[in-house]
Structure formats: C-alpha cells, structure tokens
N, C-alpha and C positions, 0 to 999 in steps of 0.2 A: 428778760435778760438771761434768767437761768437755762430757760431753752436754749438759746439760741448759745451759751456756754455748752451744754452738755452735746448742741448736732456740732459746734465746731472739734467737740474732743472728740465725738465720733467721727468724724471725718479723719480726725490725726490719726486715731488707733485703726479704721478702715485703710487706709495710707501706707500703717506702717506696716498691717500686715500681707495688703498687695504687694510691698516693697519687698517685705523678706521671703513670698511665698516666690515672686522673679526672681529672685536671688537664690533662693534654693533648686527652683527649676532649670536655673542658667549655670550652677553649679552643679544640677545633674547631669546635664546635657554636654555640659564640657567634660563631665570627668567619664560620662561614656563615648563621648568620642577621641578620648584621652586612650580609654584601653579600649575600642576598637583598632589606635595604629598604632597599640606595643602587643608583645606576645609573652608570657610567663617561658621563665626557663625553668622546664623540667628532665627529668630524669627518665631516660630510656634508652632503649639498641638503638643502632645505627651500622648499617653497610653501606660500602663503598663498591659499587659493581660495575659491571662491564656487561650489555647486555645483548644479544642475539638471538637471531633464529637458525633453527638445527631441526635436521630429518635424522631420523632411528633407521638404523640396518645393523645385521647382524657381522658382528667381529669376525666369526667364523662360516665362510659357507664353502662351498663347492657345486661347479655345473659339474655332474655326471654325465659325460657321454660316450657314445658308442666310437670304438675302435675298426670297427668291420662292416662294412656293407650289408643290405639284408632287410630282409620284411620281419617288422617287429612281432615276434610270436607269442609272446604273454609279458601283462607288466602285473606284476606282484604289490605295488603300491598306487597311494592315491595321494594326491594334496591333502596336507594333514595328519598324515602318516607317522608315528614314530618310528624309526630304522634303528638298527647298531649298526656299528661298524662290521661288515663284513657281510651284513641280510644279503637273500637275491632279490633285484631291484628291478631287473628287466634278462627276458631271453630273447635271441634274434635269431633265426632261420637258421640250423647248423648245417642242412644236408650238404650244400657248395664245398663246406670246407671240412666235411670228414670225409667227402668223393677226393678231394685234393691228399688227407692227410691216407688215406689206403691208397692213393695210387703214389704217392712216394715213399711208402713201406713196400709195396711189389718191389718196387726201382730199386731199392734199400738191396732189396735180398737178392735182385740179378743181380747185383754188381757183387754182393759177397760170391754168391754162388763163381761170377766169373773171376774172384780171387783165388778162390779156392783150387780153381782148374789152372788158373795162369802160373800159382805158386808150384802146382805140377808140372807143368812145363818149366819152367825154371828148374826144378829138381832133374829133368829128363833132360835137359840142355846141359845143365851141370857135367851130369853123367858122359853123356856122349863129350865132352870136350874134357874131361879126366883123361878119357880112355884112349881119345887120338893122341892127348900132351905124349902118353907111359907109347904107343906105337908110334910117334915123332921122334921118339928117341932113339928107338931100334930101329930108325929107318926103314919104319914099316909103309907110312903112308906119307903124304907129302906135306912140304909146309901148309899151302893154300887149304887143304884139308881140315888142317887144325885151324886157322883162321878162318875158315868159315863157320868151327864150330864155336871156337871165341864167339867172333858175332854174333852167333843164335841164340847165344848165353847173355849177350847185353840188350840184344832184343826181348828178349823173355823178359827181364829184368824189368827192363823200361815201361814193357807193359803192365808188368805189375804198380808200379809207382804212378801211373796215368788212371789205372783202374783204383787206386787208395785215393786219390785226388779225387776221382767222379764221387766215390763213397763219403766222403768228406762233405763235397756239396751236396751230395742227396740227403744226408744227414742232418746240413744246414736247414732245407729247405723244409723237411720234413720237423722240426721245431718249427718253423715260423707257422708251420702252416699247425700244426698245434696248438703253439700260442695265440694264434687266429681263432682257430676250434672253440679256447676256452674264454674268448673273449664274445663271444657269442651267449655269454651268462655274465652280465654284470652286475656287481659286487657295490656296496655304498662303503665311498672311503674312510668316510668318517660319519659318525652317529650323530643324530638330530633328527629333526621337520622338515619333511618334503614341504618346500612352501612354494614349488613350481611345477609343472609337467608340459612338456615340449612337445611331445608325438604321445598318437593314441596307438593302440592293438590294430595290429595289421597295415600300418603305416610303413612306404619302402624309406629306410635312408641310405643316404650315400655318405659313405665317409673319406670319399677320395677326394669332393670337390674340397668340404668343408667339414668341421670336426661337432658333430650332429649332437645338441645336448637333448638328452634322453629327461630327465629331472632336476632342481637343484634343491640340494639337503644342504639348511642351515641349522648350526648350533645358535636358539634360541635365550639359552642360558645366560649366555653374555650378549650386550649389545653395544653399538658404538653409535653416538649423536656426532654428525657431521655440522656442526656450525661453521656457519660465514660470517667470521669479522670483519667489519669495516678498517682500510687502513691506518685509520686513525687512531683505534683504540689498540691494534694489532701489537704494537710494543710495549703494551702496558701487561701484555700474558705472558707466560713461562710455563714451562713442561713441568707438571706436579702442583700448578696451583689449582684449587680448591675450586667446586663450582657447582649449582644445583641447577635443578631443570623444573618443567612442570608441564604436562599436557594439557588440549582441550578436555576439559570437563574429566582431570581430574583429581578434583576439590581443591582439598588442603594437603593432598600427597603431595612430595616433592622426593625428585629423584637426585643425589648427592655423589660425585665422584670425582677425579683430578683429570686432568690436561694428560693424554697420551704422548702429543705429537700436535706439531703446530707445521703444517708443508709448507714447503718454500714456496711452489708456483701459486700464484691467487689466479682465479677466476674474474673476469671483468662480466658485470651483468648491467645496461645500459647506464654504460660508461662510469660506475660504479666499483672501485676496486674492492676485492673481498680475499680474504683467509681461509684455507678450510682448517678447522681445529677439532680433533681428533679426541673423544671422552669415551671409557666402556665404563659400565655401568651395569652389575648384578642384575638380572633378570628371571630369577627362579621360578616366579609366579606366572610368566610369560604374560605379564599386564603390556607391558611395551608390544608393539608390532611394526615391522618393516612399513616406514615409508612414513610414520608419525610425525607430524611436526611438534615441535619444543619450543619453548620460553629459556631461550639461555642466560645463567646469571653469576660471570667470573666474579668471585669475592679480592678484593683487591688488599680491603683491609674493615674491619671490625673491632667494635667495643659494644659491651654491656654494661646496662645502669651508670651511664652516664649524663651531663648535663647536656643537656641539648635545644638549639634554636634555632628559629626558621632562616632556611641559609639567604631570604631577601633580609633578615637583618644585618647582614655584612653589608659593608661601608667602604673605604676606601680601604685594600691593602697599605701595608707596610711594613715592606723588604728588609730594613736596616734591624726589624726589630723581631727578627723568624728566631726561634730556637731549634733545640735537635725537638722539641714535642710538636713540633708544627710549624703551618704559618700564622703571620697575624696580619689583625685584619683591626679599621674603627668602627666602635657600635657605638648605641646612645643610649644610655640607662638612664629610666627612671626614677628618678630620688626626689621623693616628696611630689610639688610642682613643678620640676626641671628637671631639665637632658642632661646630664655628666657623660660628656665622649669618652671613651674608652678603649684601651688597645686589649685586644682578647686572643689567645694562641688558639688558633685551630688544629684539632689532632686529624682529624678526619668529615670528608664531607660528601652527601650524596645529590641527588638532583633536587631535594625537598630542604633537607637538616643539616645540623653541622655540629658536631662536638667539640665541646668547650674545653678545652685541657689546663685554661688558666684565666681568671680575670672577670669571672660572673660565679654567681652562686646560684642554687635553686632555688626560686622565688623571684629573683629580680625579672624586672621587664627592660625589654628591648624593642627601641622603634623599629615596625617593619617596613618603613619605606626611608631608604638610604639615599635615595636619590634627594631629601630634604636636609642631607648632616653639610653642614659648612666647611669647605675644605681647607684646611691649615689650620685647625681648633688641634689642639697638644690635649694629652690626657690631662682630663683635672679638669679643662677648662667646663665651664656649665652657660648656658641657657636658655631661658623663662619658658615654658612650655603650657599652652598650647598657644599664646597666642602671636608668639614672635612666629610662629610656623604658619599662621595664618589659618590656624582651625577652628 
C-alpha cells in the first residue's frame, strides 16, 4: 500500500511539474511572440526627405572658339591644363590677314596722299575764283568766266569730301581687318580646366559656316548637381532649401548645399514628368567631376534625440484631433498583457520612422501591425492581447 501511495504522489508531483514546466514554455512563447509584433520607442534623428538623381557640371564654363578662318598653327594647351584668364590658348594662320591689314594701310595713305593734293587744288581754285570775283568787278572779264571758276571751286571741294569718305571706310576696314589680325591669337576668357579640346594642330577651321570651338575651360571650383524631380514631390521644394548629396563609392562623405533655382520647363523622360533643380556646391578639392551621378536628398524637415517609432505602427489617422505639432494618428500600446489604443501627434515622418511629439514615452511598445487595431476603439479603450489578436 505504501508503494503504490508514494508512485501515485509521484505521478501528482511528475504532473505538476509537466504542468508548470507547459505553462512556463507557453508563457515564453507567447510573450516572445508578444515582442516580436511591438517595437520599443526609442530615442533618435529622423529626416523627412525628398530624394533624386542628379548629374554634376561645372556652374562656370566657357567654349572658346575661333573668330577667323585658318589652319590652326600651335595650341599652347592640353586637357587638364590650368589657364588664367587672359593665357594664349591657341594661334591660327596670321599671313591672310596681315597681307589684308598692309594692303589697307597702302590704300589708307593713297587716299591721304590724294587729300593732300585735292586740298591743293581747292586752295588753287580758291585763288583763281578771288581774282576773276576783284576783275568781274572792273569789268575786266566776263560773268561766265567767273562762274566757271565758282564751279571749279565746288568741284574741288566735293572732291575733297568724297576722298574723306573713301578715308573713313579704308579706315574702317582696316580695324576690322586688325581686329581679325589679333584674333588669330586666342586669349582664355575666364580661368580654370581645360576639360575639352575640339581641333588639334594643323587642323583648317571655318568660322563662316559655324562658330568652331577651339577648347572648353571650366571653373572647377564650383559645381552644380542638376537633379530631376518627379512631379509629385516638385512642390514640396523651395529655392534656399537645404539638401545633401553623395556619390558612387564615396563613403560616408556627403556633399551639403541649398536649392539655386528650380526651372519651370520639366523634361518628359518615358512618359515620366521631371524637374530640373539646380544646387552649387564648394568644390576646392576638385573631388567632384563633370558628368557624376548623385544620390539627391531635399531635407524637408528634421529633429534630433527624439522619440521615435516604426511608421508601420500608425493606425488609423485622425483629422479632428491634428494640432499646430502635427498630425495624429491610433497606436496600440502595450501595458502589462493588453493593447491600450492611443492617439499620438506626429511631428514628422520618413519612409521607415515617425516622431512622437506627444502621447508615447521612451520605453513603451507599440504594435507593428496596424492593420490588426479595431476601428472605432476611442482612446483609453484596451484589449486582452495576444490572444483576442489570434496569436
């Protein structure tokens, strides 16, 4: 009898500790699949961004090209090149047009020379028509006599004023063709990097059909990222807001600078409408290079060390209850074994997080699947959790 007393108490205490050893493990089990669907609110940054792709060109550049016809006779630079403003950057064939500028210097000085002889004749015309007016008088010679020598006098004349006009245009033509001369040596307008070259040495260009670029020198120092907005996000920027960048491969640099210029016309790229938005950007280092692509990232709005939670734990908005610190939205906090719904002001929110500006602290947890919250539960109201949720 006493045996079979002590295997039935071992059977009870076997029993009881199966019992409780299930209940412990069904109590583990629950309470980690309890915090697998909340998430802890904590404390961190959060941005609100707008995000695109953008090509790097230089803010400043200039095509150099030739003004004058001619086989290129020496170029003084290479791609790569640093210039100042003013270097010589290319010479082109002068002989054409210094044969032009001495053969309208000869011209230049017939024509003074035949001022000089015609102003004499005017003076001798002068004279003869003096001298018949003083013997027209004394009825020495006849009227016709003296008007023929009028006339010789306004012919003289006239010619002189015809020969000032030839001197005038040979004058003209002889600057142009000067100015031609010294265009035959060009000059870099502005200082930077040759980052192009058009025509080599010995090369003919024509500058009459088309306006022939000889190099193009950019200012490297600054640069501008051309991003394409999509139109959707396009009204959410503004000229002077804030924005950083980042290349391929590299790192953790990031390159920070404002909204120049946002152009009206967009670009349609398969059937896609786009923005171009206009950033310069410090470039000392000359890290940046014409033609980069970018990682564009408009900051819209920002906070630091603040509460923060996964934005799939928002819930059902609600409108009636927005403040000036945000909107709100329902969450479901964890208190003890049950859900407490909750209205929480949203200050700000990205594609991931969302910060808390009112109505959670750091610590609490928040279910992260919303599509489970009961719709018309009022703040305050609670229920049992996990297994009215079916977990």
């Amino acid at each position: 009898m006493k045996k079979f007393i002590i295997f039935v108490v071992l059977l009870i205490v076997i029993g009881v500790l199966w019992a409780t050893w299930r209940y412990y493990e069904s109590e583990q089990s629950r309470r980690s699949i309890e915090l697998s669907a909340t998430a802890e609110v904590t404390l961190g940054d959060i941005e609100s961004v707008v995000t695109a792709q953008g090509t790097l060109e230089p803010k400043n550049y200039v095509d150099v090209g030739a003004q004058v016809s001619g086989r290129v006779e020496k170029l003084h630079v290479e791609i790569g090149d640093t210039v100042k403003q003013g270097d010589l950057i290319a010479e082109i064939d002068p002989d054409v047009y210094e044969s032009k500028v001495l053969v309208d210097e000869a011209r230049l000085k017939n024509l003074q020379a035949q001022k000089v002889e015609q102003s004499s004749l005017i003076k001798q015309a002068n004279q003869k028509y003096v001298r018949n007016k003083n013997l027209y008088r004394d009825k020495a010679v006849s009227k016709e006599v003296l008007q023929d020598a009028e006339t010789a006098l306004e012919v003289a004349k006239a010619k002189l004023l015809a020969l000032d006009a030839q001197i005038e245009e040979t004058q003209s033509t002889l600057e142009g063709d000067r100015a031609n001369l010294n265009y035959t040596k060009i000059y870099a307008p502005i200082g930077g990097t040759v980052v192009d070259q058009s025509v080599q040495e010995g090369q003919t260009i024509n500058a009459n059909q088309t306006a022939p670029v000889i190099v193009q020198i950019a200012n490297l120092d600054v640069m501008t990222v051309r991003a394409q907005v999509a139109e959707a996000d396009i009204m959410k920027l503004e000229p002077g807001m804030k924005m950083y960048f980042t290349t391929l491969e590299s790192g953790n640099r990031r390159w920070e600078g404002e909204i120049r210029q946002i152009l009206p016309k967009p670009e349609t790229i398969n059937d896609v409408v786009l923005f171009n938005v206009l950033i310069d950007v410090d470039n000392k280092d000359h890290k940046l290079m014409t033609g980069m692509t970018t990682q564009m990232f408009f900051v819209l709005a920002k906070a630091k060390n603040v509460p923060l939670i996964p934005l799939v734990a928002l819930g059902k908005r609600v409108p009636e209850s927005d403040t000036e610190a945000g909107e709100a939205y329902q969450v479901r906090v964890l208190t003890g074994d049950r859900y407490e719904t909750r209205t929480v002001i949203i200050s700000i929110s990205n594609r991931s997080q969302a910060a808390v500006a009112n109505g959670l602290k750091v610590g609490d947890r928040v279910l992260i699947n919303p599509s489970q919250m009961k719709t018309g539960t009022s703040t305050g109201q609670q229920s049992r959790h996990p297994r009215l949720l079916g977990l």
